[in-house]
C-alpha positions as CSV (number, residue, x, y, z in Angstrom):
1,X,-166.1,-34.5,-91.5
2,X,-164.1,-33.0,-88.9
3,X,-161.9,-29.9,-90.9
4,X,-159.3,-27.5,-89.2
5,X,-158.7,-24.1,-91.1
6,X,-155.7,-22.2,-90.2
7,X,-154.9,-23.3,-86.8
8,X,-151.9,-21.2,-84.5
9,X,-151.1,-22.4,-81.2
10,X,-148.3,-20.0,-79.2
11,X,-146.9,-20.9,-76.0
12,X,-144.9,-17.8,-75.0
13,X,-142.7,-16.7,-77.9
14,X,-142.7,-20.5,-79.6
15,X,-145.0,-20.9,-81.8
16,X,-146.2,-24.3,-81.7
17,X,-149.2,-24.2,-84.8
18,X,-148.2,-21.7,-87.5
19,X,-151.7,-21.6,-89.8
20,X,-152.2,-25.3,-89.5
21,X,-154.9,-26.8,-91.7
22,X,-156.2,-31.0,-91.6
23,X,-158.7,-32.4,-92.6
24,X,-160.1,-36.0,-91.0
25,X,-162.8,-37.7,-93.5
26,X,-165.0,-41.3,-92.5
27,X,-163.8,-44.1,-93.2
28,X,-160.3,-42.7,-94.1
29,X,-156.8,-42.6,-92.2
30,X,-154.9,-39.1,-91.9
31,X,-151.7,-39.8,-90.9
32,X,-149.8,-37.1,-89.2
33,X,-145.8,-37.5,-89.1
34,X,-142.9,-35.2,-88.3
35,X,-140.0,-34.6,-86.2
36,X,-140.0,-34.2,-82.4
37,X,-141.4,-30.9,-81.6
38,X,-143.0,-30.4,-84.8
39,X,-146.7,-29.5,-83.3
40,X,-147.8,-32.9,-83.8
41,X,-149.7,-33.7,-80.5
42,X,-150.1,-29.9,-79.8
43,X,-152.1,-30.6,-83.4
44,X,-154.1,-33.0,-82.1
45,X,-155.2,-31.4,-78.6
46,X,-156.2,-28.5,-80.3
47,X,-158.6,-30.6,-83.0
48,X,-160.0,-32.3,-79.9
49,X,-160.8,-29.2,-78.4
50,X,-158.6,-30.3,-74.8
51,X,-156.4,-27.5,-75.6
52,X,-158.3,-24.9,-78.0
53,X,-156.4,-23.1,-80.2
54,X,-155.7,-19.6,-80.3
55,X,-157.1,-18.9,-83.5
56,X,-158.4,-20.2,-86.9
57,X,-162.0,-22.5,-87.2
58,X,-162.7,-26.3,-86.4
59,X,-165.9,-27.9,-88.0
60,X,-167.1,-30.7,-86.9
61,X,-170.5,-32.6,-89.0
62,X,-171.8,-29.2,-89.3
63,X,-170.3,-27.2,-86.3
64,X,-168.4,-25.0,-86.0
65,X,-166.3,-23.9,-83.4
66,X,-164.1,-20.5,-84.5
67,X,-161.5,-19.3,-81.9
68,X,-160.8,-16.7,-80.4
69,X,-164.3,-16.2,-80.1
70,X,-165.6,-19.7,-78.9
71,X,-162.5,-20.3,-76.6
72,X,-164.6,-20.7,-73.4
73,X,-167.8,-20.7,-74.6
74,X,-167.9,-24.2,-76.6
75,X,-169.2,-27.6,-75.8
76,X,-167.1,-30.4,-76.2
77,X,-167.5,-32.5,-78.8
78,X,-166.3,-35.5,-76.5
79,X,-167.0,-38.6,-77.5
80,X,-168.2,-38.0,-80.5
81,X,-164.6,-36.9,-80.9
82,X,-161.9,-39.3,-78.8
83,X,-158.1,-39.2,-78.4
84,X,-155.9,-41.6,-77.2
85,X,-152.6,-39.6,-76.1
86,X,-149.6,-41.3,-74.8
87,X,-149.7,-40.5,-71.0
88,X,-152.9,-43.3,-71.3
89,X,-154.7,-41.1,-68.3
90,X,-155.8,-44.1,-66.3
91,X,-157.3,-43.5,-62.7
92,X,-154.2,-45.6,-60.7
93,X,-156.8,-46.8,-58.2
94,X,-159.0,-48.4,-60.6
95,X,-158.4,-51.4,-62.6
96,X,-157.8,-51.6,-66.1
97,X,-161.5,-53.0,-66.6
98,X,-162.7,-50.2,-64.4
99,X,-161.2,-47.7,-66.4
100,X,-162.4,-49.0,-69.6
101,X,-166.0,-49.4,-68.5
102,X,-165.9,-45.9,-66.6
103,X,-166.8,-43.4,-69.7
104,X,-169.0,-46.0,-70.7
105,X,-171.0,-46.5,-67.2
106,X,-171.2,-42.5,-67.2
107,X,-172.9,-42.2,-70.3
108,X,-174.8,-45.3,-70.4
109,X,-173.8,-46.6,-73.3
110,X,-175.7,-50.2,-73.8
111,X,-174.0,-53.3,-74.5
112,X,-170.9,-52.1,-73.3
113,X,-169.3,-55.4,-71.6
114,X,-170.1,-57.9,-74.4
115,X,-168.1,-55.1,-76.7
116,X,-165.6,-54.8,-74.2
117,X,-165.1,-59.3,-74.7
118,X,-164.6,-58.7,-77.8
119,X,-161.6,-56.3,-77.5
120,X,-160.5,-58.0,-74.6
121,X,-159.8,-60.7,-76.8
122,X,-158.5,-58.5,-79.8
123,X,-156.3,-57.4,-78.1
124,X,-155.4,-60.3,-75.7
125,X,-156.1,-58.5,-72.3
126,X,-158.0,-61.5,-70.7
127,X,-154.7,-61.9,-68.3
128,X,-154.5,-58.7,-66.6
129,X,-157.6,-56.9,-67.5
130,X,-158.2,-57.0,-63.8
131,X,-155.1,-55.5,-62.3
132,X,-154.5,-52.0,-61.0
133,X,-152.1,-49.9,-63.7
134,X,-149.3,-50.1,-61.9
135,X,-149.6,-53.9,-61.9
136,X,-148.9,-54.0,-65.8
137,X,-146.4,-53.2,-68.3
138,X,-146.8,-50.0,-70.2
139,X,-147.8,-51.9,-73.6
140,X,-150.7,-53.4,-71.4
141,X,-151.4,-49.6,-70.1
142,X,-151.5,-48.9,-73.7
143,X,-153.8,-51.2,-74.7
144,X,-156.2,-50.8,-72.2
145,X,-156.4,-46.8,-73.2
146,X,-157.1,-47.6,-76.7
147,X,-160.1,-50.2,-75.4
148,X,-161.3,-47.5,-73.4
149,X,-161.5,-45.2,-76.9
150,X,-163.1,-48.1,-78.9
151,X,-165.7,-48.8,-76.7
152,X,-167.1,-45.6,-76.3
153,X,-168.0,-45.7,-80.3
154,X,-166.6,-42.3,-81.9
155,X,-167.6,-41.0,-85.1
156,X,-163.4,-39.9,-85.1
157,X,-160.4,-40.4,-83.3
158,X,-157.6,-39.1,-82.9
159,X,-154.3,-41.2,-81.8
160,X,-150.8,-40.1,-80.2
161,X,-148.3,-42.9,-81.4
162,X,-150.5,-45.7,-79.8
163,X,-148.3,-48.6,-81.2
164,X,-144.7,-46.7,-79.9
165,X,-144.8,-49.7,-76.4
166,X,-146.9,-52.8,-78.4
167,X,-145.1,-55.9,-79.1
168,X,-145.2,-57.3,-83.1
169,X,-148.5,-58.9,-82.7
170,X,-150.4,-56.4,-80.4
171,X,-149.3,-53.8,-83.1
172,X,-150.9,-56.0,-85.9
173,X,-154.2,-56.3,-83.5
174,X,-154.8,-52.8,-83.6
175,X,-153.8,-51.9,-86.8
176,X,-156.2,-54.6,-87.8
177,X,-158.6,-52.9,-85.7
178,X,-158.3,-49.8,-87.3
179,X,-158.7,-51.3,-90.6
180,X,-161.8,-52.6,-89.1
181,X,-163.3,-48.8,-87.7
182,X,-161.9,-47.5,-91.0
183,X,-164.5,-50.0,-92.9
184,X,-167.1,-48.7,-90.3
185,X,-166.6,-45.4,-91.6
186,X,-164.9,-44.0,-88.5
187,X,-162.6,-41.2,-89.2
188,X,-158.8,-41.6,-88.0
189,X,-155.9,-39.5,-87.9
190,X,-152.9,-41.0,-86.3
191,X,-149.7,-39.9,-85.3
192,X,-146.8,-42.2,-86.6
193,X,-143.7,-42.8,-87.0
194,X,-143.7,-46.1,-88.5
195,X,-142.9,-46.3,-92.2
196,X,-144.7,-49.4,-92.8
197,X,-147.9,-48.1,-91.4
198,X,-147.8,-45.4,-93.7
199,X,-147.2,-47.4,-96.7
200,X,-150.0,-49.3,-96.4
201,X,-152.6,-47.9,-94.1
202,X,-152.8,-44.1,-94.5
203,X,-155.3,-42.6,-96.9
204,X,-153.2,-39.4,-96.5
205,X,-150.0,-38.1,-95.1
206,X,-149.4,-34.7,-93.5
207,X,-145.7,-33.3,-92.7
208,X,-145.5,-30.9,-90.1
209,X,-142.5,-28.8,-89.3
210,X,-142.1,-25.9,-86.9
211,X,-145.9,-26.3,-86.4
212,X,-146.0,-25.9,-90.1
213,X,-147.5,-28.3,-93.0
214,X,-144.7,-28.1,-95.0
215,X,-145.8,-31.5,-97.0
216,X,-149.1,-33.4,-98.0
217,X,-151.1,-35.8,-99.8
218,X,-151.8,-39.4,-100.6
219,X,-149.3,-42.0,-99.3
220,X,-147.5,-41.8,-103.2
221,X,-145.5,-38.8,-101.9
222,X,-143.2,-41.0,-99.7
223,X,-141.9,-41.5,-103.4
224,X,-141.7,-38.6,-104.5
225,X,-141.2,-36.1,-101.1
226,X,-140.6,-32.9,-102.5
227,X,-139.6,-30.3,-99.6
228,X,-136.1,-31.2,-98.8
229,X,-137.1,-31.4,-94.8
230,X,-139.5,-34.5,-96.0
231,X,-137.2,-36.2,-97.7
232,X,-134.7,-35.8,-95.2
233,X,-137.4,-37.5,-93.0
234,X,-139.1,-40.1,-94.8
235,X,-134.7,-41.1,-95.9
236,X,-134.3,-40.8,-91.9
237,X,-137.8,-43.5,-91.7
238,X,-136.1,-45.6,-94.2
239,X,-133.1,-46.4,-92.6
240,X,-134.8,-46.7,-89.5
241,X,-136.6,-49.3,-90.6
């Protein structure tokens, strides 16, 4: 189980995590959702140990990192622990296979290109799998990052709004996906902003608000959102929809 306790994050005089705690089980969905500049990917940075918070505890299976103490001393907990943010990260002089099968080739993972078929054709990459990122659309970008997470086989990961450039049916490919990780007991938290998804994929919903939870619990509370700021948003979702 991967559990934060009290996580602050402070850039300057902002104070991006205010006492943050999440929790990420196997085999569930933590869905993380909240207005723009709300802590949300500062969140998940700091749970994946890229950008360590400045204080409070992260256990992962039976580790612990606690911070201050363990700010420069830790070792990362990568892959065991992957993120897909939305800036994708791929090397621009590589193609997209390359960069998929990269991590992989580093760690020498077995098996890795008869997985990589399958989500090549998941996903419906088969057409330009084999061109250079700036070759492709940013949906196709997008999709090759979140091949490049699946491969590598995490116990948990940790996604920054990976549907926001997807057309209809690549969206319901990976949600599928997930579905399919979530049955594997892989433990997901996701960043969202999609009503829908929340409705009927998230095991739980967390509302953060001026890098505060100010909100949280099964999916039944988008019924029944009791801080006024959450029902402001999920009303906001609604009509967005």
């Amino acid at each position: 189980m991967l559990v934060a306790h009290n996580l602050t994050k402070h850039f300057g005089s902002t104070v991006a995590l205010g006492g943050v705690d999440c929790t990420v089980q196997p085999g569930r969905l933590t869905a993380i959702v909240g207005p723009s500049g709300s802590g949300k990917s500062t969140l998940l940075r700091a749970l994946s140990l890229i950008d360590p918070p400045d204080s409070g505890q992260i256990d992962l299976d039976g580790k612990s990192y606690t911070f201050p103490d363990d700010r420069f001393t830790f070792e990362p907990p990568w892959p065991r622990l992957t993120v897909v943010f939305q800036q994708f990260f791929l090397w621009p002089h590589l193609t997209l296979r390359q960069n998929i099968l990269l991590p992989i080739r580093r760690r020498k993972i077995s098996g890795a290109d008869g997985k990589l078929q399958k989500l090549l054709a998941t996903f419906g990459m088969g057409s330009f799998i084999d061109r250079y990122p700036n070759e492709t659309s940013h949906g196709q970008r997008q999709r090759a990052a979140l091949a490049r997470a699946f491969l590598l086989e995490p116990a948990y990961i940790l996604l920054d709004e990976v549907t926001s450039s997807l057309d209809v049916e690549s969206v319901a490919a990976v949600l599928e996906h997930l579905r399919v990780l979530r049955s594997e007991n892989i433990g997901l938290l996701l960043i969202t902003h999609t009503l829908g998804f929340l409705q009927q994929s998230a095991d739980y919903i967390t509302f953060l608000d001026g890098g505060r939870t100010l909100e949280s619990g099964g999916k039944e509370i988008l019924q029944n959102a009791q801080h006024p700021r959450f029902k402001r948003f999920v009303g906001l979702l609604q009509r967005a929809t």
